[in-house]
N, C-alpha and C positions, 0 to 999 in steps of 0.2 A: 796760262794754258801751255800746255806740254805740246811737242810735236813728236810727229810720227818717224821713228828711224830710217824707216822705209821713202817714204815718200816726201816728207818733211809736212806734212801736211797738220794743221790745231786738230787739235783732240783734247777730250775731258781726260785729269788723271786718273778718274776711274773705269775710262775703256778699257774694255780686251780686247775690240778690234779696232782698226783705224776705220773709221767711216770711210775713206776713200780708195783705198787700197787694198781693204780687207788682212792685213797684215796684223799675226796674234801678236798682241805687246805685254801679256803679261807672261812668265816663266808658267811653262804647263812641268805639274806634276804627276809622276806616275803614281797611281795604285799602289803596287807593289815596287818593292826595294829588287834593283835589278844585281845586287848584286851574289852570292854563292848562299843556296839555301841554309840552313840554320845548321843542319846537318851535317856541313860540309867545313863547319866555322871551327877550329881549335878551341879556342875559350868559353861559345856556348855550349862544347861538349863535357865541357873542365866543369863549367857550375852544374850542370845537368847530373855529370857523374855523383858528384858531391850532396847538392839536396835533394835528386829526384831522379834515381839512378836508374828506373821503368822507361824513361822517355828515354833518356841515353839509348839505352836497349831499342828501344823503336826506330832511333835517330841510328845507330846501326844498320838495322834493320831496311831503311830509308836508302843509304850508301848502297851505289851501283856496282862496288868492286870487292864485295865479300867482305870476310875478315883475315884479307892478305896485307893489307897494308900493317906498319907497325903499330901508327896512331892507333886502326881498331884494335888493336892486340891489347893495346895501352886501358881502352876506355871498357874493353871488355873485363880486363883484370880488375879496374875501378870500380866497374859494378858490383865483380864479383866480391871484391873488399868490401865496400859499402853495404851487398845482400849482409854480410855476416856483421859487420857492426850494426845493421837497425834489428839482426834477430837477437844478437847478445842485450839490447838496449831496450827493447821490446818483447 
């Protein structure tokens, strides 16, 4: 039998509380990824540009600071490459 961090108290290894302390003992996970929206990410804008250059655009689009930064300038020009190679390929 495992004990309680908390209180030192026997518990089953498959509690999430301690029966006597009320103390959570397993790792609570969030929902969501707390970390910088998708949109915000360098590399998922990189593959975004590359096979699916609409979302890019929306993920743009998403960003709170226009397209003043260089990166948008970047992923904008990316799209705009990419628009011309899927009409020349299509």
């Amino acid at each position: 039998m495992a004990r309680c961090p908390s209180c030192g108290a026997h518990r089953d290894a498959s509690d999430d509380f301690c029966p006597v302390c009320g103390e959570t003992l397993t790792e609570v996970h969030l929902s969501e990824d707390t970390g910088e929206p998708w949109y915000e990410r360098p590399g998922t804008m990189l593959l975004l540009v590359l096979l699916f250059w609409p979302a890019a655009l929306y993920g743009i689009y998403r960003r709170s600071d226009g397209p003043h930064r260089p990166s948008t300038r970047s992923v904008l020009g990316g799209c705009l490459l990419m628009a011309l190679v899927w009409t020349v390929l299509f």
